[in-house]
C-alpha positions in Angstrom: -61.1 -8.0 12.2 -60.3 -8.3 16.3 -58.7 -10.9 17.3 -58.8 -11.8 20.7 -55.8 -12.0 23.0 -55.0 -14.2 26.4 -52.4 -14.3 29.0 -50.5 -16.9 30.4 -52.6 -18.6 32.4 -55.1 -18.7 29.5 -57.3 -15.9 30.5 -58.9 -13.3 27.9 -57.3 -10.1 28.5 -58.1 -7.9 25.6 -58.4 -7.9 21.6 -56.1 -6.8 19.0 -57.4 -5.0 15.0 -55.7 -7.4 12.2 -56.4 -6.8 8.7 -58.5 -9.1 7.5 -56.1 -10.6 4.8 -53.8 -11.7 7.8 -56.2 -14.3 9.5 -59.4 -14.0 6.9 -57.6 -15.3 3.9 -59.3 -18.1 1.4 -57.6 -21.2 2.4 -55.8 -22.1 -1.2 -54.1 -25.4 -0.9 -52.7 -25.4 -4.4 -50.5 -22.1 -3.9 -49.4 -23.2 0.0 -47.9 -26.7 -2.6 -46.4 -24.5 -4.2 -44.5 -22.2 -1.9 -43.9 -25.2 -0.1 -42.4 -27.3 -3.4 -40.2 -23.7 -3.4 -38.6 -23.6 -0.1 -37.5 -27.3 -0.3 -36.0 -26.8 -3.3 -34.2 -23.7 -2.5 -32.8 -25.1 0.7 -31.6 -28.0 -1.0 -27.9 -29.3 -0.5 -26.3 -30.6 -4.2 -24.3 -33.5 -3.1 -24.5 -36.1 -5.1 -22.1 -36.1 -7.8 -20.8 -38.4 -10.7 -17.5 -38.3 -12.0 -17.3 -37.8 -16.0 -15.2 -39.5 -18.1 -12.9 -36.0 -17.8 -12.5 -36.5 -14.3 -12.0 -39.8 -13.8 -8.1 -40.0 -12.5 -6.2 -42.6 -15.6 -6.8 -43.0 -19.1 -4.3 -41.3 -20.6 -2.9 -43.4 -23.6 -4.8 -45.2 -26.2 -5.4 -49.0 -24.4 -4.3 -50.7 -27.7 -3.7 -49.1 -31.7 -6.6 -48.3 -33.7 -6.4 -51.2 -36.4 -4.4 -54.4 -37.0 -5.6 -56.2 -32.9 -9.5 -57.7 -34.3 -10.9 -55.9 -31.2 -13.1 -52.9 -30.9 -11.4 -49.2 -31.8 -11.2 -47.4 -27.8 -9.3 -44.1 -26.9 -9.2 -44.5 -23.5 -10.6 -46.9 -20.2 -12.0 -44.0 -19.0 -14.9 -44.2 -21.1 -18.0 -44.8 -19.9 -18.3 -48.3 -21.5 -15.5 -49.1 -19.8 -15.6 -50.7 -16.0 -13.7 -47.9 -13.9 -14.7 -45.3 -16.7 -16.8 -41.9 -16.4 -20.5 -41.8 -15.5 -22.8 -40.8 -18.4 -25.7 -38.7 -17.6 -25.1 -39.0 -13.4 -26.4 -36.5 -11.1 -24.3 -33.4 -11.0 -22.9 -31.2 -8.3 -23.2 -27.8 -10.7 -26.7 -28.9 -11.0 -29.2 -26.0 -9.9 -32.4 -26.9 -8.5 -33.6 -23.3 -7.2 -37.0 -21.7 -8.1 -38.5 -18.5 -8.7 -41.5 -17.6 -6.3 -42.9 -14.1 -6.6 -43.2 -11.9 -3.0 -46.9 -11.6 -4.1 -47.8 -15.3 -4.1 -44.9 -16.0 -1.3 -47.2 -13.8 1.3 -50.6 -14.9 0.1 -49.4 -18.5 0.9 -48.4 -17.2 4.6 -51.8 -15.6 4.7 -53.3 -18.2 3.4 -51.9 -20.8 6.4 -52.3 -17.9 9.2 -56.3 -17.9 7.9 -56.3 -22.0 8.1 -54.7 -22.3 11.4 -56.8 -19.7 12.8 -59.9 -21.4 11.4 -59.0 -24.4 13.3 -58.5 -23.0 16.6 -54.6 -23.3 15.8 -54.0 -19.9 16.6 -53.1 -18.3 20.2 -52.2 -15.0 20.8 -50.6 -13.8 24.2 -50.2 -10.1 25.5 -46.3 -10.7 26.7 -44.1 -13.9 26.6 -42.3 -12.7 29.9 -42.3 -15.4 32.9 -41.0 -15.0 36.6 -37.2 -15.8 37.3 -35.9 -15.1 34.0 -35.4 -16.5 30.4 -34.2 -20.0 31.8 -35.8 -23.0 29.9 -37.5 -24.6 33.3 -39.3 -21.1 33.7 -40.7 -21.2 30.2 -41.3 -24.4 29.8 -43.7 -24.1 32.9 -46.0 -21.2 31.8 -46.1 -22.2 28.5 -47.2 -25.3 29.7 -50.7 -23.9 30.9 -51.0 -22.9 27.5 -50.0 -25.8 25.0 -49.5 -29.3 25.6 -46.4 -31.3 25.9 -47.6 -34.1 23.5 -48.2 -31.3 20.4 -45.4 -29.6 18.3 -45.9 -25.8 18.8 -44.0 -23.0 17.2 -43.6 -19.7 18.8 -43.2 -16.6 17.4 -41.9 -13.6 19.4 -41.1 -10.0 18.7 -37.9 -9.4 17.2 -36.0 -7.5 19.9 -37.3 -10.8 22.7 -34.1 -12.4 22.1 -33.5 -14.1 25.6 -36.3 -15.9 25.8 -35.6 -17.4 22.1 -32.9 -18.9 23.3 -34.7 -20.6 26.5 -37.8 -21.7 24.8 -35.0 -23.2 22.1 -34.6 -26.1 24.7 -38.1 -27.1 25.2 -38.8 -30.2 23.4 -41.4 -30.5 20.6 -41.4 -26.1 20.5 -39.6 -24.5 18.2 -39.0 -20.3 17.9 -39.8 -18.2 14.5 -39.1 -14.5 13.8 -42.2 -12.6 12.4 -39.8 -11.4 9.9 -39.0 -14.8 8.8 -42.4 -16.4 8.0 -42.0 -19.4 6.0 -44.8 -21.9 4.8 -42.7 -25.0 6.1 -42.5 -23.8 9.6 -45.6 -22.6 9.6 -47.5 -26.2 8.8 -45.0 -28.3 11.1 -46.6 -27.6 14.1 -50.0 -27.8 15.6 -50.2 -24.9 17.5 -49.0 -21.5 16.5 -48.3 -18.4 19.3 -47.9 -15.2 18.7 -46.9 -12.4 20.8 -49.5 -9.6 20.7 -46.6 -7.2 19.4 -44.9 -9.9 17.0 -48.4 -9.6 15.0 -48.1 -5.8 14.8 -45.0 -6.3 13.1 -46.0 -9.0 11.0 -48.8 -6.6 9.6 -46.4 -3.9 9.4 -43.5 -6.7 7.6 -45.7 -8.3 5.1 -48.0 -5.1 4.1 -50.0 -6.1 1.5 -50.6 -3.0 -0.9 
């Protein structure tokens, strides 16, 4: 399929051939959920942590002897029906919350919000990211600006060797920067506009080849 392409200053300038499983894909909301439910759960941080009854510090010797007192038989205060004592069943550091996601599925959920943003006019593709006076954040910030609007959260994807102007468009609030190499269902939904440099989309066919 040919996908047309724009400049800067929003003006059609040419067309670019995309497979059709790149931006024609069936929208399928149930596998985006579930790459989705994957990436959060395999960028998740294990922090909370309970102390057992081996790790709380104390508790060494017996509180009282076993028979001959009238009160209930205990080894140590440590235990968990003891105030100060262990936690039973807490939530544990060692506890492993990462999922399995096959590559297959992972692109056809990519493909699948590529094809949905496009669909919706959510899609914009530019011949060059380069702006007079250099990679400085004022400069992008005012080209991009004929393009996107302040108000909207927009995610930019540029080719992998553009590295300067990564780092400028970094600044601009509400406009965040994505390798095509690094294409990720959660970054993809965030924002409401997605741009992509012609070239980055050559090697996002090229990346994610789908055989």
């Amino acid at each position: 399929m040919e996908i047309p392409v724009h400049n800067l200053n929003n003006e059609k300038v040419g067309t670019v051939n995309v497979p059709d499983y790149v931006f024609g894909a069936r929208w399928n909301p149930d596998l985006v959920h579930q790459a989705l439910l994957t990436q959060q759960a395999n960028s998740r941080n294990t922090v909370a942590h309970a102390k057992d009854r081996a790790e709380v510090r104390g508790g060494g010797k017996k509180p009282w002897r076993q028979k001959g007192t009238g009160r209930a038989r205990h080894g140590s205060i440590r235990s968990p029906l003891w105030k100060g004592g262990g936690v039973t069943h807490g939530p544990r550091k060692d506890k492993i919350f990462e999922k399995n996601f096959p590559k297959k599925m992972k692109k056809g959920a990519i493909f699948s919000v590529l094809s949905k943003k496009y669909s919706d006019d959510g899609i914009f593709i530019v011949d060059s990211l380069k702006w007079e006076g250099g990679a400085k954040t004022k400069n992008a910030s005012k080209a991009l600006g004929k393009i996107i609007s302040p108000k909207n959260t927009s995610l930019i994807i540029l080719k992998t060797t553009n590295k300067d102007n990564e780092k400028a468009i970094k600044n601009i609030p509400r406009v965040s920067c994505l390798s095509p190499l690094s294409l990720n269902v959660y970054d993809l939904l965030k924002p409401k506009v997605v741009i992509i440099e012609k070239e980055a989309v050559e090697e996002i066919v090229n990346h994610y080849k789908v055989k």
